[in-house]
MITORDO-146224 format. One record per residue (C-alpha): residue number from 1; residue in one letter; chain; x, y, z. Coordinates in Angstrom, 2 decimals. Layout:
! residues N
num: NUM	residuo: A	cadena: A	xx: X	yy: Y	zz: Z
...
This chain:
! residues 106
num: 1	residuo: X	cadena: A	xx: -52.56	yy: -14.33	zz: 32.51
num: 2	residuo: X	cadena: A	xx: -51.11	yy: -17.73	zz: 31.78
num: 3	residuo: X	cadena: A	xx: -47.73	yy: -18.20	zz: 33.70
num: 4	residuo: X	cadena: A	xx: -45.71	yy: -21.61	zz: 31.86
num: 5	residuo: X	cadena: A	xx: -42.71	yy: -22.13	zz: 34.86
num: 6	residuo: X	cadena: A	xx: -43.70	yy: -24.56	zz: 36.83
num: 7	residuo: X	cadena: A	xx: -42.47	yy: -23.26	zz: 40.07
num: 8	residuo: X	cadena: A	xx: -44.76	yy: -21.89	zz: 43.21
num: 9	residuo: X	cadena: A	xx: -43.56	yy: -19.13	zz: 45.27
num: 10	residuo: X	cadena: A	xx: -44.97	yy: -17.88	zz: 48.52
num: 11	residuo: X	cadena: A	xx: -46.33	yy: -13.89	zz: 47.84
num: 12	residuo: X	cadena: A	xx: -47.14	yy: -11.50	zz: 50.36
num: 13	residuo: X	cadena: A	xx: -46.40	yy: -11.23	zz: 54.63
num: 14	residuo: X	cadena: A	xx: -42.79	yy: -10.29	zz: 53.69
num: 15	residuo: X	cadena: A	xx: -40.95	yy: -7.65	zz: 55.95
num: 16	residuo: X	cadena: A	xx: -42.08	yy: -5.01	zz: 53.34
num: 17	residuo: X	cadena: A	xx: -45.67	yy: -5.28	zz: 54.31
num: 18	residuo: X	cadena: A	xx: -47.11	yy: -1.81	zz: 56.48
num: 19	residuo: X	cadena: A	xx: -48.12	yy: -2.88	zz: 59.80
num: 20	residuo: X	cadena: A	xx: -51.35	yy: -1.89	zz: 58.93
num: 21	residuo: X	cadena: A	xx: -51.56	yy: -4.04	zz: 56.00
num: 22	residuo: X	cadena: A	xx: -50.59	yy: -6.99	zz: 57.80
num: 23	residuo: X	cadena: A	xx: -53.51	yy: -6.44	zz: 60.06
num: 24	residuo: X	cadena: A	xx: -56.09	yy: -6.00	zz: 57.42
num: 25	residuo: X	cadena: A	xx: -55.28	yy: -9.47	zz: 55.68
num: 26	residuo: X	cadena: A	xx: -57.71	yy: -12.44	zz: 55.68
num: 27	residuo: X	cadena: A	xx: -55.61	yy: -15.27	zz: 56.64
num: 28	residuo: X	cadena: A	xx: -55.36	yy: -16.66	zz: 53.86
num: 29	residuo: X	cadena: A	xx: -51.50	yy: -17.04	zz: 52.10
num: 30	residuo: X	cadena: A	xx: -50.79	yy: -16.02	zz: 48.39
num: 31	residuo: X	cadena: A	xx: -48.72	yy: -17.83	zz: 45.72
num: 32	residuo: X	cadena: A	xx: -47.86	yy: -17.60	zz: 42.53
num: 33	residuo: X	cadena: A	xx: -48.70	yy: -21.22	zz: 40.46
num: 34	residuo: X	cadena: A	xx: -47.04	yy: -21.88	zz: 37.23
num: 35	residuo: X	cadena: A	xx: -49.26	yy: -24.14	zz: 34.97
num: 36	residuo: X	cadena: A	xx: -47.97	yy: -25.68	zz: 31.75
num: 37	residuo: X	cadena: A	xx: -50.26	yy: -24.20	zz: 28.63
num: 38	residuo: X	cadena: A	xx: -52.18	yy: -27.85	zz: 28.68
num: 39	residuo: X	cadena: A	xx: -53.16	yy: -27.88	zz: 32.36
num: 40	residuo: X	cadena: A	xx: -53.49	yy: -24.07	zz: 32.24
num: 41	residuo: X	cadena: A	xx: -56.42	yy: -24.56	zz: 29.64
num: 42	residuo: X	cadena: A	xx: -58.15	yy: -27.44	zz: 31.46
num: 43	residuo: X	cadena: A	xx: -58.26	yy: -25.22	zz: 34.73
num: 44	residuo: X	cadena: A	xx: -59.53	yy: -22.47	zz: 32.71
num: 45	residuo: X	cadena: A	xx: -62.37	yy: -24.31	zz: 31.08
num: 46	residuo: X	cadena: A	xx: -63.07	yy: -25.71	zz: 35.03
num: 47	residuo: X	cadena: A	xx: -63.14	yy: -22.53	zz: 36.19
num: 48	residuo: X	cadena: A	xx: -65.91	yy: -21.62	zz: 33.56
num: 49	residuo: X	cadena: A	xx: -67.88	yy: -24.45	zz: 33.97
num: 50	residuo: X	cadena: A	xx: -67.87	yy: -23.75	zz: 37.31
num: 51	residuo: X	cadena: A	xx: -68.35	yy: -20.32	zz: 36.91
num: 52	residuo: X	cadena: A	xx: -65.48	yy: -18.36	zz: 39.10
num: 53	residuo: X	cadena: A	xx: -61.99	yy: -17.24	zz: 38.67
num: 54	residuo: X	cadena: A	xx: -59.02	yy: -19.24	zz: 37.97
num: 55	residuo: X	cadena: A	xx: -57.29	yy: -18.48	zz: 41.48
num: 56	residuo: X	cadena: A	xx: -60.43	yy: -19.78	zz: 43.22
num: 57	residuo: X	cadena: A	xx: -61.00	yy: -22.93	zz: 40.59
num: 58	residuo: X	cadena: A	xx: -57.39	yy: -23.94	zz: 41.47
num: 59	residuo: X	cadena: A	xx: -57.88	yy: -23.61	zz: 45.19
num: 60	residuo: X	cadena: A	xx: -60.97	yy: -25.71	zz: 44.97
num: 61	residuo: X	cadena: A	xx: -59.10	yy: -28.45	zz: 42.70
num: 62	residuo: X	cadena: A	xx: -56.04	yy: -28.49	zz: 45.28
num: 63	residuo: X	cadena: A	xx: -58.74	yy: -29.25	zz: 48.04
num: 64	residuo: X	cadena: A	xx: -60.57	yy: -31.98	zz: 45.84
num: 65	residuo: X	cadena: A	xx: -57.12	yy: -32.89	zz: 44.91
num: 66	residuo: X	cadena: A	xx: -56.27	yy: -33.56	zz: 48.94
num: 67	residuo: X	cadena: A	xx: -59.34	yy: -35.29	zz: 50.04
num: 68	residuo: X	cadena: A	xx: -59.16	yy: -37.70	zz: 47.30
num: 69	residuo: X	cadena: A	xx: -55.34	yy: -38.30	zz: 48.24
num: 70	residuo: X	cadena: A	xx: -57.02	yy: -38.97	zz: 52.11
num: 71	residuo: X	cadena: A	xx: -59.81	yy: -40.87	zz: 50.75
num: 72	residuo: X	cadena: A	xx: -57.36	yy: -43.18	zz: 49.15
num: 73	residuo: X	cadena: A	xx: -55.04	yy: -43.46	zz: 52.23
num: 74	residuo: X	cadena: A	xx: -58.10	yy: -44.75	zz: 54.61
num: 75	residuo: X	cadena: A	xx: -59.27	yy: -46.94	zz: 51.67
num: 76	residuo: X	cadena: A	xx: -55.40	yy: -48.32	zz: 51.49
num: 77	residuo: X	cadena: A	xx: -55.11	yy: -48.75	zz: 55.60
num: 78	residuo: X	cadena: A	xx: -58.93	yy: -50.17	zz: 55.92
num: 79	residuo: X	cadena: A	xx: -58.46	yy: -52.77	zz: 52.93
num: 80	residuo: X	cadena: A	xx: -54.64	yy: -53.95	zz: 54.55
num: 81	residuo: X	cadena: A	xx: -56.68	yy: -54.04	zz: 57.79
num: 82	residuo: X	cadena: A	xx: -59.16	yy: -56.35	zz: 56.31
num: 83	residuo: X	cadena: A	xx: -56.88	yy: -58.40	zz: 54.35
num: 84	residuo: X	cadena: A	xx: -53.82	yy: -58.49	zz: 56.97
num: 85	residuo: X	cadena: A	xx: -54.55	yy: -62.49	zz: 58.17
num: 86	residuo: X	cadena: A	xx: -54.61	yy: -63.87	zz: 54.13
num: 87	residuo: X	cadena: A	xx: -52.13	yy: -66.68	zz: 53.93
num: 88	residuo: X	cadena: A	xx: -51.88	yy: -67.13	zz: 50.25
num: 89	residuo: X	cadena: A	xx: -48.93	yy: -65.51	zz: 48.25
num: 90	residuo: X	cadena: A	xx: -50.79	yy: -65.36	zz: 44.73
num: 91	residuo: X	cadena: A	xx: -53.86	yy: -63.14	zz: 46.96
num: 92	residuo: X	cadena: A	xx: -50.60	yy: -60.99	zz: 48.64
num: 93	residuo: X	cadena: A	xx: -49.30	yy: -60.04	zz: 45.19
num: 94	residuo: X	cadena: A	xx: -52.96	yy: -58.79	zz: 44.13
num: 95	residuo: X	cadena: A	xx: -53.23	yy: -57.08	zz: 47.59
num: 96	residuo: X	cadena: A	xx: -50.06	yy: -55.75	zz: 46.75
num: 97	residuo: X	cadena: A	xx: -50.79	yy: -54.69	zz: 43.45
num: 98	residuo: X	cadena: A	xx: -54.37	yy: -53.23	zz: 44.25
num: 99	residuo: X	cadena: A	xx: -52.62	yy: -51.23	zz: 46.89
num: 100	residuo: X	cadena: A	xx: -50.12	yy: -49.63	zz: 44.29
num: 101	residuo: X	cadena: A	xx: -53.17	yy: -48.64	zz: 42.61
num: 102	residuo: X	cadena: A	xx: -55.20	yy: -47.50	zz: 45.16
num: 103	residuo: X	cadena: A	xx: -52.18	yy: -45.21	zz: 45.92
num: 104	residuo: X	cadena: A	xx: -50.31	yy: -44.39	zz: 43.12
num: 105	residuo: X	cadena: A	xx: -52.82	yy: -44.43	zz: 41.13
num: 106	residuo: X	cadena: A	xx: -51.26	yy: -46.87	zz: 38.27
């Protein structure tokens, strides 16, 4: 089932829950996604390629998703590390436009 909002909601743990149920649960938390029809087709095609269900393909795209985020932030802080003692304002606007890339991506 395809849901088009694009809102996320938190599911399950409310004050409704049995105690019992509560107990029983895995740890892990719930929510509801809302994919636009375009993204909702690319994670379903990912999720076949990949051969599970579309609530696990999303969780394992949100984690790639993350550690590439990460991956860019230590590649940002090393390269400023590196490049911290350059002098020359034509190399600081390419620093400062590789940087923009590196973390926004554009």
């Amino acid at each position: 089932m395809h849901h088009l909002e694009t809102s996320t909601k938190k599911q399950g743990g409310g004050p409704g829950l049995s105690a019992a149920k509560k107990r029983g649960s895995s740890g892990e938390s719930r929510y509801t996604v809302g994919l636009n029809r375009s993204l909702a087709t690319q994670v379903e095609r990912y999720a076949k390629t990949v051969d599970t269900s579309m609530s696990k393909a999303i969780a394992g795209l949100v984690r790639l998703g993350l550690e590439s985020h990460e991956d860019r932030k230590r590649e940002f802080f090393k390269r400023l590390k590196e490049n911290l003692e350059e002098d020359s304002v034509g190399r600081q606007d390419k620093l400062v436009d590789e940087f923009r890339t590196l973390i926004l991506g554009r």
